[in-house]
C-alpha positions in Angstrom: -32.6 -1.5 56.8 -30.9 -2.4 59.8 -27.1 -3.9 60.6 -27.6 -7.7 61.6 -25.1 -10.1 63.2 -25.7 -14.1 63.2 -23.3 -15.5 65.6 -23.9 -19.4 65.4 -21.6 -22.3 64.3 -24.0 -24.5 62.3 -23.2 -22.4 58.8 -26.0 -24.1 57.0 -28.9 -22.4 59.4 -26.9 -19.0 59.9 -26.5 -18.9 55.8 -30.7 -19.8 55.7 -31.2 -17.1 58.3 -29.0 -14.4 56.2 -30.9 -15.1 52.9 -34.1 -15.2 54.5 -33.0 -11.4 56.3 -31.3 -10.1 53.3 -34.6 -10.7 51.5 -36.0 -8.7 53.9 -33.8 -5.8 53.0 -31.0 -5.9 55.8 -27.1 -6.2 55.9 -26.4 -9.4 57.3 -22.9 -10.4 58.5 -21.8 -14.2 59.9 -19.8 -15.3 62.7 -19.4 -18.7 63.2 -17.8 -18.2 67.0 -18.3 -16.8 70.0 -14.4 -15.4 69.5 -15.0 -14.1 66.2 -18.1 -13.0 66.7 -17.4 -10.5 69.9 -14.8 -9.4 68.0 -17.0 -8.0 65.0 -19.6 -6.8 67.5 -16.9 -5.2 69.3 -15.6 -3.6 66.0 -19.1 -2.8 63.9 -22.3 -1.1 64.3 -25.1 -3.9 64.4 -28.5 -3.1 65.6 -29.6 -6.3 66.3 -27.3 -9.7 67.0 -28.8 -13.5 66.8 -27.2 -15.3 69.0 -26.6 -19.4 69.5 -26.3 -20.9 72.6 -23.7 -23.5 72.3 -21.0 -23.8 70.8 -17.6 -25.5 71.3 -16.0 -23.0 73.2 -18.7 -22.3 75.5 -21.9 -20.7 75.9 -23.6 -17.9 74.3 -25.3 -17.0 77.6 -22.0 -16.8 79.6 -20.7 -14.8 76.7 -23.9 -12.6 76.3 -22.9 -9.2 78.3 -19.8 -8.8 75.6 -22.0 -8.7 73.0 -24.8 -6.2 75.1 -22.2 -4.3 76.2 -20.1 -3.3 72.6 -20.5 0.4 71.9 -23.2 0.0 69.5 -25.6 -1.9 72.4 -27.4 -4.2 69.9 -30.3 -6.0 71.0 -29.6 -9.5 71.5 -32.2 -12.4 70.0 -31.1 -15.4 71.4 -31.6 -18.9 69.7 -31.5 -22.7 70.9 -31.3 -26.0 69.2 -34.3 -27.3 72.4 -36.3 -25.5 74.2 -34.5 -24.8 77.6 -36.2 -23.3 80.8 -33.6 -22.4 82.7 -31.9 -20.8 79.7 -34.8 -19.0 78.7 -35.4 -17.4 82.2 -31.4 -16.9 82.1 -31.8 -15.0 78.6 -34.5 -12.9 79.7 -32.7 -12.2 82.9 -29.8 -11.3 81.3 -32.1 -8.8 78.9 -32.2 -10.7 76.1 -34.8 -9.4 73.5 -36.3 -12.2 72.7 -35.4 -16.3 72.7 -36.4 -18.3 70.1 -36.1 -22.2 69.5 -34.0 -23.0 66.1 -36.6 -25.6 64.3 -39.4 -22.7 64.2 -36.9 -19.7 63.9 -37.4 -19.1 60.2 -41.3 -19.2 60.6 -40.9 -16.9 63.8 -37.9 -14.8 63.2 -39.6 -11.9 61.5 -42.3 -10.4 64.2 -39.6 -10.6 67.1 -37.1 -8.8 64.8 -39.1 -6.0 63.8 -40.6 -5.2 67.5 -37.3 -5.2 68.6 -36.2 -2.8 65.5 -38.9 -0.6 66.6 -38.0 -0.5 70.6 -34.7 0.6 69.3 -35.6 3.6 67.2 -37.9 4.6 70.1 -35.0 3.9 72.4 -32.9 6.5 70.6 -35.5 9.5 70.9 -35.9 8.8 74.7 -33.5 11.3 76.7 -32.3 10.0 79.9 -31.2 12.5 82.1 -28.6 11.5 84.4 -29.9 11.2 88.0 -28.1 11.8 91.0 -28.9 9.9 93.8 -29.0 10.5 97.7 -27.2 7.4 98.9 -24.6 8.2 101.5 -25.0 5.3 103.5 -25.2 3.0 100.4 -21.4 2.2 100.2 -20.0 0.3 97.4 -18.8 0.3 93.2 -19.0 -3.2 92.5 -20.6 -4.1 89.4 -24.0 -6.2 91.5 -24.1 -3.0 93.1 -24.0 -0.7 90.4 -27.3 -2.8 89.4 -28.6 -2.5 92.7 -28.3 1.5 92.4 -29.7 1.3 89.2 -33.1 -0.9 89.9 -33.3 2.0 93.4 -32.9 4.8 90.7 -35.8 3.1 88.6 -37.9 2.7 91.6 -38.0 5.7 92.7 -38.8 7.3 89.9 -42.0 6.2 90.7 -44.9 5.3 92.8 -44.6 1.3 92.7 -44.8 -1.0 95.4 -41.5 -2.3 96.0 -40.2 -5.8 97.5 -36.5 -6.0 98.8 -35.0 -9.3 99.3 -31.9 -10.1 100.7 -30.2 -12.0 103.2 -30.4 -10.5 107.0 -27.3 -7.5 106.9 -27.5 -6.5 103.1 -28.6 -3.4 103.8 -32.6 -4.2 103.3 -34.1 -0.8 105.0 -31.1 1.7 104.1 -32.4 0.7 100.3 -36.2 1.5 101.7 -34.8 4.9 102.7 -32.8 5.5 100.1 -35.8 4.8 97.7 -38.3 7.0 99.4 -35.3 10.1 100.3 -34.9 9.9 96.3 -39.0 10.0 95.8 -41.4 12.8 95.4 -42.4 11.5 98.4 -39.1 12.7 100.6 -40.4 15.2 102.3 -42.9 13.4 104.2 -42.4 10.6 106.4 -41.0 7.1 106.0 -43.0 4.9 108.8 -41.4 1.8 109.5 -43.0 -1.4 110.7 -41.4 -4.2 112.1 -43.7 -7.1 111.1 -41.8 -9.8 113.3 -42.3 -7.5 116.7 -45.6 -6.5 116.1 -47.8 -8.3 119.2 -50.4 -10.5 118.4 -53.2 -8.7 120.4 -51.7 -4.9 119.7 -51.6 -5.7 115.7 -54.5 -3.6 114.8 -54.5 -1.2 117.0 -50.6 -0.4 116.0 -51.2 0.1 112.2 -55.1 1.9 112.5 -54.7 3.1 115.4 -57.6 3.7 118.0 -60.8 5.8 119.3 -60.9 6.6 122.8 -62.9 4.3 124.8 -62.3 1.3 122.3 -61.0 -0.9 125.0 -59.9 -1.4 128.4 -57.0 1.1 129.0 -57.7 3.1 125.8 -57.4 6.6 127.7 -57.4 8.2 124.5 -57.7 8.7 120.8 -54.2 7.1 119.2 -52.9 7.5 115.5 -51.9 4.2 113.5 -48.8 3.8 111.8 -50.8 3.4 108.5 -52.1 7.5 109.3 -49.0 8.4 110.2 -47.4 7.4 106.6 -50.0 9.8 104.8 -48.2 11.3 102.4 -45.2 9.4 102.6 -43.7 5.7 103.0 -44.8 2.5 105.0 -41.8 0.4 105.1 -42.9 -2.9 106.2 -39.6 -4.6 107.3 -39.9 -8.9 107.3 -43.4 -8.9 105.7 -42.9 -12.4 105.7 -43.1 -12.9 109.4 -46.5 -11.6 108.8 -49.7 -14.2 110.2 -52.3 -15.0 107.9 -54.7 -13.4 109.2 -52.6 -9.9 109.1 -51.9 -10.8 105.6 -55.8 -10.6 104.5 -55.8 -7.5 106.7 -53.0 -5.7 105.0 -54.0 -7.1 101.9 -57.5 -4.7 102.1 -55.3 -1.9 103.2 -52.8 -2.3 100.4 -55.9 -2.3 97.9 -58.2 0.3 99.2 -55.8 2.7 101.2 -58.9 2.7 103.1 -59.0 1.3 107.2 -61.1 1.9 110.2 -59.6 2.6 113.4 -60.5 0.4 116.1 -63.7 1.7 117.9 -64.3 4.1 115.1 -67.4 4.2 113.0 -66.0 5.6 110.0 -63.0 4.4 107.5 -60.0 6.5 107.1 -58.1 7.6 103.7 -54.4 7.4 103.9 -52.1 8.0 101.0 -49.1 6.2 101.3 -46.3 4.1 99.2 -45.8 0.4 100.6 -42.4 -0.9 100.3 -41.7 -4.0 101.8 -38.2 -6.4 103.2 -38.0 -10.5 103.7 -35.2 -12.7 104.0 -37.1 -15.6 103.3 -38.0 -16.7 99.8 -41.8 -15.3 99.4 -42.3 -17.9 96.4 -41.8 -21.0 98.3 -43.9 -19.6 101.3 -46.4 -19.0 99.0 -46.7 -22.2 97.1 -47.0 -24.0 100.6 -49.7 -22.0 101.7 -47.9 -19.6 104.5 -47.8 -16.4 102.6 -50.7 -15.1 100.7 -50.2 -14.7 96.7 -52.2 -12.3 96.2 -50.9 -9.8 99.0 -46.8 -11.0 97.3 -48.0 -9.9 93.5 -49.5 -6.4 95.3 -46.3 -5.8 97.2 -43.9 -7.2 94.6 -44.4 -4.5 91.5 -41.1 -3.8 91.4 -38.6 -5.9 92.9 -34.8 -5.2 94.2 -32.1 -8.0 95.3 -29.2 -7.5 97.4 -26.1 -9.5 96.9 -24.9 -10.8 99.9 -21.2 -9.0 100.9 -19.6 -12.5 100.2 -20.1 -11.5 96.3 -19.3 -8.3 96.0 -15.6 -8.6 97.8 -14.4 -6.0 95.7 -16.6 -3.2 98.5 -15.1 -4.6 101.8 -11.9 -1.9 101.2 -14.9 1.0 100.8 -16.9 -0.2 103.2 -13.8 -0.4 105.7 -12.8 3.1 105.2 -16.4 4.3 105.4 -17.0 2.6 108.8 -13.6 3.2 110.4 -13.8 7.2 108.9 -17.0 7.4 110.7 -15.8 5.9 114.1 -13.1 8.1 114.3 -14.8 11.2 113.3 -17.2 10.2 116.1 -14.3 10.0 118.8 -13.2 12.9 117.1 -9.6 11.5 116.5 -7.1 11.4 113.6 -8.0 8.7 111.4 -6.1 5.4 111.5 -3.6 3.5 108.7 -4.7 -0.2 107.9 -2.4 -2.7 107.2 -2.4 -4.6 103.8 -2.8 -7.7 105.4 -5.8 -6.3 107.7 -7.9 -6.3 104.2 -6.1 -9.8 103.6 -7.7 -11.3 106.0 -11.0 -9.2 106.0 -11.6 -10.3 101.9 -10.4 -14.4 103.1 -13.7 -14.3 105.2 -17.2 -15.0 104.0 -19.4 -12.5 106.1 -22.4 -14.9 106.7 -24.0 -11.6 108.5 -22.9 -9.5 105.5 -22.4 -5.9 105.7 -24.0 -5.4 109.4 -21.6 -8.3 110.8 -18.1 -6.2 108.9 -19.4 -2.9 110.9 -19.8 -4.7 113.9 -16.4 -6.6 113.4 -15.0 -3.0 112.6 -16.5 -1.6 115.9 -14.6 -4.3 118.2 -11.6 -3.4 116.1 -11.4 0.2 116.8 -12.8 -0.7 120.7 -9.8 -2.6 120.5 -7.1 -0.6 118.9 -8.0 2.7 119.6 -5.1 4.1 120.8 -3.0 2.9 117.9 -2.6 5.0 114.5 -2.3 1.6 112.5 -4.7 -1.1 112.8 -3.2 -4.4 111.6 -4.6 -8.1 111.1 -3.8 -8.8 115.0 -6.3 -6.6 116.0 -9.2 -9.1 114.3 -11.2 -10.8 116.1 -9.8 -14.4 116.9 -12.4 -16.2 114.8 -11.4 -14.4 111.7 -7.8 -15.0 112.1 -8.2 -18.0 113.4 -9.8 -18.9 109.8 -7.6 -17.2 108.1 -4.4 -19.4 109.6 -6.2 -22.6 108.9 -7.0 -21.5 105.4 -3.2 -21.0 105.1 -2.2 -24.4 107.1 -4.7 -25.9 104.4 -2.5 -24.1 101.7 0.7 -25.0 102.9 -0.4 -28.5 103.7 -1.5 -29.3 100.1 1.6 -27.9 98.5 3.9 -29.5 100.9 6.6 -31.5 98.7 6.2 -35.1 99.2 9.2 -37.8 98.1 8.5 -40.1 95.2 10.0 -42.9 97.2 7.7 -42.3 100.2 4.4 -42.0 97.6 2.3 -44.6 97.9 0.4 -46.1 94.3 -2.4 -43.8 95.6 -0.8 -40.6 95.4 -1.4 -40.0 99.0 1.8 -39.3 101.4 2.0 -41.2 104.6 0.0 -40.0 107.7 3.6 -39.2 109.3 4.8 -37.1 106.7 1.4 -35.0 106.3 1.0 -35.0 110.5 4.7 -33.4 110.6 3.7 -30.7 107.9 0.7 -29.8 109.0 2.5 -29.4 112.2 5.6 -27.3 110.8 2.9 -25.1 108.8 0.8 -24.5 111.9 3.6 -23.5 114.3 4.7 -20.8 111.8 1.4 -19.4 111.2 0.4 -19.5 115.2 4.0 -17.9 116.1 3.4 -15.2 112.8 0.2 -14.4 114.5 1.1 -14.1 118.1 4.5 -12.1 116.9 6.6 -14.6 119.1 4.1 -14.4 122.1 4.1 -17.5 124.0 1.2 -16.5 126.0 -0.7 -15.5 122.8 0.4 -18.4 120.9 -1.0 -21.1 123.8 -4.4 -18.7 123.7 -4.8 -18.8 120.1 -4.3 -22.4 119.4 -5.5 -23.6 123.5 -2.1 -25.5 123.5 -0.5 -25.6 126.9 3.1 -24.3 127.5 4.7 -27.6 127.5 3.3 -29.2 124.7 4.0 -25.9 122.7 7.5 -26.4 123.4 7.4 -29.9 122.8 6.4 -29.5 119.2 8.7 -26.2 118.7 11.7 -28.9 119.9 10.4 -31.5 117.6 10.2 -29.6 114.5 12.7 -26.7 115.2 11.0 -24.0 114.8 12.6 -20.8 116.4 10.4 -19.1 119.1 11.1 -15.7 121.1 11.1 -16.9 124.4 9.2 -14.5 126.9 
């Protein structure tokens, strides 16, 4: 007999379904909200929850990791008045046991019901021991990331190929590492090939390697980068910059493990794990014919997507501290303060180059500032604060009082009155940032020293003359 919860606001199916379980020999218990019903979930012990996807105060799928994530962790069986492909791939994504359609859910809600009752007693006997990874360069507790670290744990574990995508900074090949420095494989070596250098003309003699004599220049007998890896792990980093014709060749390799060095007259055995990197989007390239299917389903057995930096905010303070710890243990100096509104402006950017373009940004900082024990916004880069004060002006500018006599019927204030606000709010922002600097105000905002004046006069705005 197992605890069952119905979450679903049509009470004529959910009491159909609860006779039709009860029948069936389980406790069945109704909730005819989402509110309602994550607060029984959150307060019984169910084993298995049915749960709808609309309802009047939103959906079931938004809702669905309070109800997978209640100390009992029930498996979730979601249902749907229509058949919905999005929300189907959405359930499964979201690890949804099964998603069944509401017209044929008494006829089908049996079978899906007792598979999943089974996974769960065998889920019970299995003993996960907690694993601890290597990952000092992997920076970073967000939530996405915890995921991350989870999919690297269960890759790892074992002897999978493994595609990484991302966008270009996430961290693609620090993942590769990690993956193979957590493998049974980390003791032998992790081979990297950059797919998007690799010469036309040099391309098989790079990975297989040669036999003296094979060609013009070939002195001697050379070792390919697919030998080298023996053992150990070919990393092949933007697989998607790949040709076709490398693609059918890899595609062999990747199958057999078997090659032939150029000149040779003999194939070679080479025992290695393939994981690979893109930042393009492999399923597109392969439904137009650039990238080969069959080579993306042998390279994508397990796959692993990073989030770019712009959503996962919540790691730019760790990932600040890491990077500016490690500079300054480099130039072996005392490490530096930060200034609350350094990570103000840091989290009010969107890092389009992700995590490689904040250690970059970091590097000019301490370059910059190295001789001071504080390191505060002014010592940013001008584009970043430069964004920042507009984002601010943009602020101020939209919250700037307008009078109900001056409004015209369109709710819009007069060009004067927003031109003369938008003015006040970006002379106190420019002379904030350039800490009453008349130099550094006219090179921040590329105003001459006359018309800066001219607009201090016209507005009165106070400015520390030089």
């Amino acid at each position: 007999m197992a605890n069952i919860l119905i979450v679903d606001d049509d009470s004529m199916l959910a009491e159909m379904l609860a006779c039709h379980l009860k029948r069936a020999d389980h406790r069945v218990e109704l909730a005819n909200s989402l509110t309602l019903g994550i607060d029984r979930a959150q307060n019984e012990l169910f084993d298995v929850i049915f749960l709808d996807v609309q309802f009047p105060e939103g959906s079931g799928l938004d809702a669905f990791s309070q109800f997978s994530e209640v100390p009992s962790q029930p498996e979730i069986i979601i249902m749907t008045g229509c058949g919905d492909p999005d929300g189907a791939k959405k359930a499964i994504q979201l690890g949804a046991w099964s998603y069944l359609e509401k017209p044929h859910v008494l006829r089908n809600l049996l079978l899906p019901l007792t598979r999943a009752l089974q996974y769960r007693e065998e889920k019970k006997k299995i003993t996960v021991v907690p694993v601890a990874l290597k990952r000092n360069s992997i920076i970073g507790k967000s939530p996405l990331m915890a995921s991350c670290l989870d999919q690297l744990a269960k890759a790892a574990s074992s002897d999978a190929s493994v595609l990484i995508t991302g966008e270009t900074g996430t961290g693609k090949e620090i993942f590769a590492r990690a993956i193979h420095d957590n493998s049974n494989r980390a003791q032998q070596a992790f081979v990297v090939v950059d797919c998007a250098s690799l010469p036309e003309n040099l391309i098989e003699s790079t990975l297989f390697g040669h036999v003296r004599g094979a060609f013009t220049g070939a002195d001697r007998t050379t070792t390919g980068l697919i030998q080298m890896a023996n053992g150990g792990t070919l990393f092949l980093d933007e697989i998607g910059e790949l040709t076709e014709r490398i693609q059918k060749t890899f595609l062999r390799v990747l199958q057999e493990h078997q090659y032939r060095p150029i000149g040779g007259t003999k194939e070679e055995h080479s025992d290695f794990r393939v994981i690979a990197a893109t930042n393009r989007n492999l399923d597109q390239a392969a439904t137009a014919g650039t990238f080969r299917k069959d080579l993306l389903f042998r390279l994508r057995s397990f796959s692993l997507h990073l989030p770019p930096l712009r959503e996962r905010k919540e790691d730019i303070r760790l990932l600040t501290r890491h990077f500016l710890a490690r500079l300054c243990d480099r130039r072996k100096i005392a490490y530096k303060g930060i200034g609350e509104e350094f990570f103000e402006y840091l989290m009010a950017h969107e890092w389009p180059g992700n995590v490689r373009e904040l250690q970059q940004t970091l590097e000019q900082v301490f370059a910059n500032a190295v001789h001071h024990p504080t390191l505060f916004a002014y010592h940013l880069p001008e584009r970043i604060r430069i964004h920042k004060t507009l984002e601010s002006i943009q602020l101020s500018a939209a919250s700037a009082p307008v009078s109900d006599e001056c409004r015209p019927v369109s709710a819009l204030p007069l060009w004067k009155d927003f031109r003369t606000a938008v003015e006040k709010a970006y002379l106190r922002q420019l002379l904030d940032c350039a800490e009453g600097s008349i130099k550094e105000a006219c090179n921040i905002s590329g105003l001459s020293r006359a018309r800066l004046y001219q607009l201090v006069n016209l507005h009165g705005t106070t400015l520390a003359r030089e």
